[in-house]
C-alpha positions in Angstrom: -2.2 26.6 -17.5 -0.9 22.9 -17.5 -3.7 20.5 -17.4 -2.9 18.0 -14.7 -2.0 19.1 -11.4 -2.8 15.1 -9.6 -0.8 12.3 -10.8 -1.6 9.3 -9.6 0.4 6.1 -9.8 0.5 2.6 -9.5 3.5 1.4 -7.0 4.2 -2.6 -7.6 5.6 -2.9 -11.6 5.6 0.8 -12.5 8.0 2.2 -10.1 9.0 -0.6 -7.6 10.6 -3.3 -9.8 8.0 -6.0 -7.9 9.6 -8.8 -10.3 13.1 -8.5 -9.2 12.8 -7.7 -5.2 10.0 -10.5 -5.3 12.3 -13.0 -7.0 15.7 -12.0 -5.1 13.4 -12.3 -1.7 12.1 -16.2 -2.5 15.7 -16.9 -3.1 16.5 -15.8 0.2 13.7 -17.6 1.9 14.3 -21.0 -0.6 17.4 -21.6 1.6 17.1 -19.8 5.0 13.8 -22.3 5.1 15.4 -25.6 3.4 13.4 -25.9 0.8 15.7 -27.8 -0.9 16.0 -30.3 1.7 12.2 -31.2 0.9 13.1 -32.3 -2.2 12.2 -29.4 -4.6 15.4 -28.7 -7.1 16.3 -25.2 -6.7 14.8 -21.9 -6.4 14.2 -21.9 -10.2 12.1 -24.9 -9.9 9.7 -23.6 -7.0 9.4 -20.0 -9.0 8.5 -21.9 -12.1 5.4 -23.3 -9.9 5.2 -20.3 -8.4 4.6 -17.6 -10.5 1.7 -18.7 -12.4 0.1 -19.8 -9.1 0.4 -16.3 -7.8 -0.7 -14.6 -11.2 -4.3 -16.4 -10.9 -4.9 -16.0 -7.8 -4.1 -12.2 -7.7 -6.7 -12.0 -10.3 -9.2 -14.1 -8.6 -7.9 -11.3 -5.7 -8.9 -8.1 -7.4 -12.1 -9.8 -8.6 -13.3 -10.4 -5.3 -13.2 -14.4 -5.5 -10.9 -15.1 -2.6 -9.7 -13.1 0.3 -6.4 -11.4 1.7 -5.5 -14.2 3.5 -6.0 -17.0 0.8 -4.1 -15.1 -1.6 -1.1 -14.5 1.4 -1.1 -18.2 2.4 -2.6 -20.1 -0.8 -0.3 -19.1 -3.4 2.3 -20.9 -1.5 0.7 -23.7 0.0 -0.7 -24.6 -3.5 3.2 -24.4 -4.8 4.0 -27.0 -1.7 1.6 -29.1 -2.4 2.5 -29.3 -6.4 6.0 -30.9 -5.1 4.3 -32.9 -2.7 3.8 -31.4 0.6 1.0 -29.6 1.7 2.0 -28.3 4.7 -0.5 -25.6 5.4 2.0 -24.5 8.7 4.9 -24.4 6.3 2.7 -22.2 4.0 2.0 -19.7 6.4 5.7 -19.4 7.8 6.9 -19.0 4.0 4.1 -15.9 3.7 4.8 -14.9 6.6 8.7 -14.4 6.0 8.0 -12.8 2.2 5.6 -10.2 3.2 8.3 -9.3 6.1 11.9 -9.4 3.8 9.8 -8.1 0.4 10.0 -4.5 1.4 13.7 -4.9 2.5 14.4 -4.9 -1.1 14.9 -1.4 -2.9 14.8 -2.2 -6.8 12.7 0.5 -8.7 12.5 0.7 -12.4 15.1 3.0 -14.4 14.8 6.7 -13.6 11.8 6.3 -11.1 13.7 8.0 -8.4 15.0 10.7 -10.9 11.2 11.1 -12.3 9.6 11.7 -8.8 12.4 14.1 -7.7 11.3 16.2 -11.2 7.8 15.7 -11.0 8.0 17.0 -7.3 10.3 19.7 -7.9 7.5 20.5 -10.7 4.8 21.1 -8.2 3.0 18.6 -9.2 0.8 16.6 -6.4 2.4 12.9 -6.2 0.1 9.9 -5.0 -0.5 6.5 -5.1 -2.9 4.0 -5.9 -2.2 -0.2 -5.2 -3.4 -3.1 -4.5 -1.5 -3.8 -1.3 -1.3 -4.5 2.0 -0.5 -0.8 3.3 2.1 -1.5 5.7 4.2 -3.9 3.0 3.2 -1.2 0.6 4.3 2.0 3.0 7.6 0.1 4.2 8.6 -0.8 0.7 8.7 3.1 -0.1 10.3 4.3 2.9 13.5 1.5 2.6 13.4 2.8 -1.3 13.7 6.7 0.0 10.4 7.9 -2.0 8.3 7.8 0.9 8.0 12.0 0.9 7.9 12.4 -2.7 3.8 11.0 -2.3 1.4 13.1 -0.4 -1.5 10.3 -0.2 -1.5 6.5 -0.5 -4.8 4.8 -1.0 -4.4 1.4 -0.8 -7.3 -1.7 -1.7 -6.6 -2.6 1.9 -7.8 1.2 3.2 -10.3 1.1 0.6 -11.7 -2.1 1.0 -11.9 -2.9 -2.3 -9.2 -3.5 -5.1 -8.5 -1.6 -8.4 -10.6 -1.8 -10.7 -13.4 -0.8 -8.6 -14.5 2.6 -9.2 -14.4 2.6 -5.2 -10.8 2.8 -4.7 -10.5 5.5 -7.4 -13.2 7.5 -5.7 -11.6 7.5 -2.6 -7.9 8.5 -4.0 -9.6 11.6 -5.6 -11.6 12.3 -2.3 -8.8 12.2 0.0 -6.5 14.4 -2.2 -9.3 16.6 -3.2 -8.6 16.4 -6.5 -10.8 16.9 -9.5 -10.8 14.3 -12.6 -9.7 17.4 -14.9 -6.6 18.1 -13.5 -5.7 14.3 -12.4 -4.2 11.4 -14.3 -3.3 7.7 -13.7 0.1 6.0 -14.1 0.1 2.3 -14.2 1.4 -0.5 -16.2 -1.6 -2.7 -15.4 -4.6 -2.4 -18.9 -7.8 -3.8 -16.2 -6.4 -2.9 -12.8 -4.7 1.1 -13.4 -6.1 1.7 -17.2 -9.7 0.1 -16.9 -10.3 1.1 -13.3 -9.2 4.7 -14.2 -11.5 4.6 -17.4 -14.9 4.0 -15.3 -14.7 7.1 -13.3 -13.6 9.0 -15.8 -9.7 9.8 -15.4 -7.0 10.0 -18.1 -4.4 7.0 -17.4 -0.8 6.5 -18.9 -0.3 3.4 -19.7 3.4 1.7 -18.8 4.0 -0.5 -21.0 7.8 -1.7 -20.5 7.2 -4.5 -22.9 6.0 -2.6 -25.8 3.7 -5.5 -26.2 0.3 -4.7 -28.1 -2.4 -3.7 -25.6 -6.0 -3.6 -26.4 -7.0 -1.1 -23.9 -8.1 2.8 -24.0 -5.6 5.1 -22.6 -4.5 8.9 -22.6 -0.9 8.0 -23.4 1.7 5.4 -23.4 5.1 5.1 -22.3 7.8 2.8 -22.3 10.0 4.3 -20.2 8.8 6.2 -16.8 11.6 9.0 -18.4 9.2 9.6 -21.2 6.9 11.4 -18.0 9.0 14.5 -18.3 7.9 15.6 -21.5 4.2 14.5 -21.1 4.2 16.4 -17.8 5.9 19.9 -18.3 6.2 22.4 -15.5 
């Protein structure tokens, strides 16, 4: 008898290619909302501000420090108010607009559709586990088309709490009524997916697309979501 029967994953950087749909949607909104026309360069320019804004403060995010709304509106007021103009209204129609047009996008990583549609086919139970808002989270699968290939989706906005609290992972086991024998976590994420699985006790493949050295426990590690298939027989 195959040992896993649960497989949880991670949605945002291990199958929906967050990096390109987020970068090809601030493009968008750097000219449908003039941002040139304030005086910042080009869209390389503001991402360059950008990115490492968002980075810490999704940290600061999943440890608690600042709420839902900071993070939404902060990350880009902060990046406003590094080229000189902190307009907190601006800020919010700029958040506004991303969270609407980032699930419009349909990047996903190599073979992540082909993978699912296996996996599936395997009998295997598909679900997910994010850090999200759920409806950004639920729309970005549906426009994608692998909405029905996951039977739950626990997000740290229906939890209440964010990966890695042993909360959220509780609650994903719970609600599929899955034991931690036959589940396992797929993320690309060593404190968030790999960590937060570790404290309650569930095997985790780490995603490392990078092949850069991680120092963090894990069950397996992959490099390509393809490499699944033979980890995961039928």
């Amino acid at each position: 008898m195959r040992r896993y029967q649960h497989l949880f994953f991670d949605l945002d950087h291990t199958i929906w290619d967050f990096e390109t749909n987020s970068r090809a949607t601030l493009a968008h909104l750097f000219v449908s909302m003039g941002l040139r026309e304030l005086g910042i360069p080009n869209v390389e320019s503001f991402l360059d501000v950008y990115h490492p804004i968002n980075h810490r403060m999704w940290g600061e995010f999943e440890r608690g420090e600042i709420t839902r709304i900071e993070l939404r509106i902060g990350r880009f007021l902060q990046t406003l108010t590094h080229f000189g103009k902190p307009d907190i209204n601006l800020a919010n129609a700029i958040a506004e607009n991303y969270l609407n047009d980032l699930p419009l996008q349909t990047n996903l990583f190599d073979g992540a559709a082909e993978v699912l549609h296996i996996l599936k086919e395997r009998n295997y139970q598909l679900h997910l586990i994010t850090n999200g808002f759920t409806k950004v989270q639920i729309d970005k699968l549906e426009r994608a088309g692998i909405r029905d290939y996951f039977t739950h989706i626990i997000t740290s906005e229906l939890a209440q709490t964010n990966k890695p609290h042993p909360e959220i992972f509780h609650l994903a086991l719970q609600t599929a009524n899955a034991s931690l024998s036959e589940s396992i976590m797929i993320g690309d994420n060593p404190h968030a997916d790999m960590f937060g699985a570790k404290q309650v006790g569930m095997d985790r493949i780490l995603f490392n697309t990078n092949q850069h050295p991680v120092e963090v426990d894990v069950t397996h590690e992959i490099n390509s979501l393809r490499e699944l298939m033979d980890l995961l027989p039928a």
